[in-house]
C-alpha positions in Angstrom: 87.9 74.7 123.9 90.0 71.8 125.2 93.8 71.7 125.3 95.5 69.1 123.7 99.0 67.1 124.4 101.5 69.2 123.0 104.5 68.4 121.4 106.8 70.1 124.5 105.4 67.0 126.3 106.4 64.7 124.1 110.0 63.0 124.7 111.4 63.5 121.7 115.1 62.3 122.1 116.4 59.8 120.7 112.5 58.9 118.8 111.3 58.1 115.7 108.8 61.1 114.9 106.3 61.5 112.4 105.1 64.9 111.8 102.0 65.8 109.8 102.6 69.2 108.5 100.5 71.3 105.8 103.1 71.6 102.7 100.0 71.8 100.4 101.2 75.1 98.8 100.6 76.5 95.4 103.1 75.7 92.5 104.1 77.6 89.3 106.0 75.9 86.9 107.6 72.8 89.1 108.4 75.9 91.4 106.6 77.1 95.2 105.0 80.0 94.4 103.4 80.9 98.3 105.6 79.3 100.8 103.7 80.4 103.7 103.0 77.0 104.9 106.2 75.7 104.6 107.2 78.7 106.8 104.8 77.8 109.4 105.7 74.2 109.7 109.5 75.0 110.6 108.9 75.9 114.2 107.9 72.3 115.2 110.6 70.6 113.2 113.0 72.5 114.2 112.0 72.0 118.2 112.2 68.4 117.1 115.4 68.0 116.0 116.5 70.4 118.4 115.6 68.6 121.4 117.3 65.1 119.7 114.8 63.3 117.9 116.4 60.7 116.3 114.0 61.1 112.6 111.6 63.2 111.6 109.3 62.1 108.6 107.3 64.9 107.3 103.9 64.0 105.5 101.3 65.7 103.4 99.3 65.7 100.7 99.6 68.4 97.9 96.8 69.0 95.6 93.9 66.8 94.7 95.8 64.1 92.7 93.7 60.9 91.9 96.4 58.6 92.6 100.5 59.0 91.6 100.6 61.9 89.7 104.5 63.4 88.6 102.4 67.1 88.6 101.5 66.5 92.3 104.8 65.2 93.4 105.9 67.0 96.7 109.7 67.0 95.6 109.6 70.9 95.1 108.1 71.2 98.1 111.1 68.6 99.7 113.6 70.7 97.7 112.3 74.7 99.9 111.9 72.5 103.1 115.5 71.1 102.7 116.7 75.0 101.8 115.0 75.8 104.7 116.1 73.2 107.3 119.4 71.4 106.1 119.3 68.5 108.6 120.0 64.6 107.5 117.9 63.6 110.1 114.8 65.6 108.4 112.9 63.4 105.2 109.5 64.2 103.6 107.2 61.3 102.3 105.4 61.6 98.7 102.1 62.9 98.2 99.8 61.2 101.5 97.1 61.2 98.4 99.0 59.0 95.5 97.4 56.1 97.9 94.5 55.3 97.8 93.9 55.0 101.4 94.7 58.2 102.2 91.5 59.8 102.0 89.7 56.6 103.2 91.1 56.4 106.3 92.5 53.3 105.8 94.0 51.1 108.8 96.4 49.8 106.6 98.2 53.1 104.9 97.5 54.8 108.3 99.9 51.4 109.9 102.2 51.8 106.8 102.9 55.7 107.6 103.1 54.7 111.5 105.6 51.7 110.8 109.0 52.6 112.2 107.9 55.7 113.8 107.3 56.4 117.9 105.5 59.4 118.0 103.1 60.8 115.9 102.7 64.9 115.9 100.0 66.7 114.3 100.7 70.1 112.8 98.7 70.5 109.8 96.0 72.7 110.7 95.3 72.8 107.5 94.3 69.5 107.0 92.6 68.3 110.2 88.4 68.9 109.9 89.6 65.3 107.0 89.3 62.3 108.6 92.1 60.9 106.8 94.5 58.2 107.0 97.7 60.9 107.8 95.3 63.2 110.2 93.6 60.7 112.3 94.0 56.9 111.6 98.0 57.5 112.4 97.1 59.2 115.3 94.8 56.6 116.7 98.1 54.0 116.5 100.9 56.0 118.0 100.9 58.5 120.5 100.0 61.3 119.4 100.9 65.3 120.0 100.0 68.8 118.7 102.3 70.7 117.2 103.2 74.1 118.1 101.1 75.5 114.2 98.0 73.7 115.4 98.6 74.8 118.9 98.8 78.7 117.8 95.9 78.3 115.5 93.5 76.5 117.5 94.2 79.6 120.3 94.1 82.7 118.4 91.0 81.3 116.3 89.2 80.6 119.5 89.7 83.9 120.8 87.0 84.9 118.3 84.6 82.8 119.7 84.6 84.2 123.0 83.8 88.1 123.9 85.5 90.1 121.7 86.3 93.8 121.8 83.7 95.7 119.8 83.2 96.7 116.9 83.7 93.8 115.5 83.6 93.6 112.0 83.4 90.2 109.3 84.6 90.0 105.8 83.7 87.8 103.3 84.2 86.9 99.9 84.7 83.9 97.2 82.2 81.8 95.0 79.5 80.0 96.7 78.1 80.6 100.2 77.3 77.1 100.6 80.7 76.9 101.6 80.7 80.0 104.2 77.1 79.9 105.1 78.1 77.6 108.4 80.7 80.3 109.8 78.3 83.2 108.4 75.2 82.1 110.8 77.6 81.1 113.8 80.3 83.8 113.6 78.5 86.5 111.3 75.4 86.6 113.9 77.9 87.8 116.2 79.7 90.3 114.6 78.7 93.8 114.2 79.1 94.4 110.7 79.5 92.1 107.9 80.7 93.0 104.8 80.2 90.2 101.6 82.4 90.6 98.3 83.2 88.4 95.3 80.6 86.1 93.5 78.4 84.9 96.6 77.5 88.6 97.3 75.3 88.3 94.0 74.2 84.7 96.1 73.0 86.8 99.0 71.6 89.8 97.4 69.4 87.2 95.0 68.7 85.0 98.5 69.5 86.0 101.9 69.5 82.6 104.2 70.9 84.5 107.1 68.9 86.1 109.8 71.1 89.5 110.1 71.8 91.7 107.5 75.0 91.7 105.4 76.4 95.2 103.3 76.4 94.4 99.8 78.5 96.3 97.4 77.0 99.3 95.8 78.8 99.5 92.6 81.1 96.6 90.8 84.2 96.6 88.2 81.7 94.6 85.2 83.3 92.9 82.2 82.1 91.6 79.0 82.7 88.2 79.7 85.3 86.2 82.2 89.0 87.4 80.6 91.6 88.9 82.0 91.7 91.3 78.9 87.7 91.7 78.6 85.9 95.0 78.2 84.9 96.4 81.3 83.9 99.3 83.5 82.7 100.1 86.9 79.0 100.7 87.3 76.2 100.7 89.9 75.6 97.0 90.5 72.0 97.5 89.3 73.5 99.0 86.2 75.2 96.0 85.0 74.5 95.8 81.7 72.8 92.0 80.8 75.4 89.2 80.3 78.1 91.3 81.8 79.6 89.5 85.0 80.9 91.1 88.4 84.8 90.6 88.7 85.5 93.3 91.3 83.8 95.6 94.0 84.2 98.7 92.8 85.3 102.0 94.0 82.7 103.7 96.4 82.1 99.9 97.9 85.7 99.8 98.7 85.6 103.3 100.6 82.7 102.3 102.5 84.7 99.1 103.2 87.5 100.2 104.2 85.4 102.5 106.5 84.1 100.3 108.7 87.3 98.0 108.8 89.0 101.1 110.0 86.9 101.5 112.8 86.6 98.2 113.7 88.4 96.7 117.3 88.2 92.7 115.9 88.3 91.8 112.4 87.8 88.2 110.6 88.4 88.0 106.9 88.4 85.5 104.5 87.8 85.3 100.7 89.0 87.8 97.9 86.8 90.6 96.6 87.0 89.3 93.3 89.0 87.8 90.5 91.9 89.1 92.5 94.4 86.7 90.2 93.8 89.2 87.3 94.9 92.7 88.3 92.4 94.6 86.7 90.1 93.1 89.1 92.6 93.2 92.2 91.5 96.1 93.2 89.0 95.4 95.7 91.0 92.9 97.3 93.8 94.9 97.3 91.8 97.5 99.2 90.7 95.4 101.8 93.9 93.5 102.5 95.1 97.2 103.0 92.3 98.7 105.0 92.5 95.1 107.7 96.6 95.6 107.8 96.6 99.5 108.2 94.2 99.0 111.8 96.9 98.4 114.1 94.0 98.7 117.0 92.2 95.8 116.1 92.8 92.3 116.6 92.7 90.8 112.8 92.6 87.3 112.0 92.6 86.5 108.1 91.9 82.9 106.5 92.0 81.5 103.3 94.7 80.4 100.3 93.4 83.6 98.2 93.2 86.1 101.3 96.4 84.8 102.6 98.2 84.9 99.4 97.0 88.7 98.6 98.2 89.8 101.7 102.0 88.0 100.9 102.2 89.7 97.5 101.4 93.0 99.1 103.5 92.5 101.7 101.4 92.9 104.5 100.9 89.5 106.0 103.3 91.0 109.1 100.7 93.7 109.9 97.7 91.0 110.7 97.6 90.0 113.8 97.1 86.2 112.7 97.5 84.7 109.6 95.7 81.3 109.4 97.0 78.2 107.6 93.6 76.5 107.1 90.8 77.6 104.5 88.1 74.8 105.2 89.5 74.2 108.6 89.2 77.6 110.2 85.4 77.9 108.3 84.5 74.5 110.2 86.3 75.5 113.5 84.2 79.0 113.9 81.2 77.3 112.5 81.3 75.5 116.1 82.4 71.6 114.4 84.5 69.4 116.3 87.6 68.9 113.8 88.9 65.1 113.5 92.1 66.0 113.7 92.1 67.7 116.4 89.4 65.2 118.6 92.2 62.2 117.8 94.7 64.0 119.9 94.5 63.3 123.5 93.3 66.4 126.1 96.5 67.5 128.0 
């Protein structure tokens, strides 16, 4: 994989920087409920301003809004980044998506975001397998650098494409896997183990596209319909009664999970077990974020809002050995894509 210009090239005194970061974080009531991103973006703003850049504008895009939207506003967001860095010389744009350009790549929002600015620093992993306006058509008008996020991620990421200590274990989980099935057949076909959870392991046990086999869970936590209150209880997945639906693995599949995560040497995990958000169903997620954290041997990667989140509110996010900021990004990245992002920033 090919280094790219970093940002401890770029001269930042006395410039006019704009810095694409990933402040798309979850919110609860006008509030930041997860502010792991935020987090992550502080190290490059802070070496900006702290080797005398002049500005720093901050953009991202927050949500999927269809144009100006006050529910998608990024003031909370401004409001923990200002708690977090109380500097005059720090701003943060609106919402890259209230325009409609945004996601077009238009010349002319990418000109309007570039206007007044010198450099151009890319640090939203996050966001950069988009070809968008703020990700690459800025970056094609000012010079442009990576920031020390997308730096990190684009090197501990990689180090599971190349030979990795063994056993090496994948875990996944989620809805559909249509959206996993590119980093299943590149990344899973490598691994020694993989272990599927959540909705698309009733996907693969109906349909297996993949040329390896993957460990299904053995027995679920069913429930009468999809409620957080509903009648349920665990059962052999083949005992499922008829309409009842799979929220959670259940009990012996998190044993024999936890198992083979604990004897793994290299670990990749992304997705929740199931409905992870209700916590009679959390369980299986739970159990996994706890069996990945508690191998100190291994190397552990973990991606994804839901896995990332999980491991925050259990407090174990300091126990992985990298926590990744991009969902769709780090899928496409170990799928073997060239992100856009990423390609717009010259090689060092």
């Amino acid at each position: 994989m090919r280094r790219r210009r970093s940002v401890r090239a770029a001269a930042a005194g006395g410039k006019r920087i704009l810095v694409r970061a990933d402040l798309n974080v979850p919110l609860e009531n006008g509030r930041v409920a997860d502010d792991t991103r935020i987090r992550a973006a502080l190290p490059t703003l802070q070496w900006l301003l702290d080797h005398d850049a002049q500005a720093v504008s901050v953009c991202s895009h927050l949500g999927r809004p269809k144009g100006p939207d006050p529910a998608f506003s990024i003031e909370p967001v401004r409001e923990a980044l200002r708690a977090a860095i109380a500097d005059d010389r720090l701003s943060v744009l609106e919402n890259t998506r209230f325009d409609p350009g945004e996601t077009k790549n238009d010349p002319e929002f990418a000109r309007e975001l570039a206007d007044a600015n010198d450099l151009f620093v890319e640090d939203a992993f996050g966001s950069v397998h988009r070809a968008h306006a703020s990700t690459v058509g800025v970056a094609q008008l000012l010079p442009a650098y990576a920031g020390l996020l997308l730096e990190r991620e684009l090197e501990e990421l990689g180090k599971l494409l190349g030979e990795v200590e063994r056993p090496f274990v994948l875990i996944s989980g989620g809805a559909k896997v249509e959206d996993k099935l590119g980093v299943l057949r590149n990344l899973g076909g490598r691994a020694d183990t993989v272990l599927v959870g959540g909705k698309m392991a009733e996907e693969l046990r109906a349909e297996n596209p993949l040329d390896f086999e993957v460990e299904l869970p053995v027995d679920v936590v069913g429930a009468a319909e999809f409620a957080a209150d509903a009648e349920s209880r665990v059962c052999g997945y083949e005992e499922l009664p008829d309409g009842w639906l799979g929220l959670d693995i259940g009990p012996e599949t998190r044993r024999r999970f936890a198992e083979r995560l604990a004897g793994a040497r290299t670990i990749f995990w992304n997705g929740p077990m199931g409905v992870f958000e209700w916590s009679r169903f959390a369980e299986g997620t739970k159990a996994v974020a706890e069996a990945v954290a508690g191998n100190g041997a291994a190397f552990s990667v973990v991606g994804g809002a839901d896995s990332v989140r999980a491991l925050n509110e259990l407090g174990l996010a300091d126990r992985i050995s990298w926590v990744s900021t991009g969902g769709g990004a780090s899928l496409e990245l170990l799928e073997g894509k060239e992100l856009p992002g990423v390609a717009a920033i010259p090689s060092a």
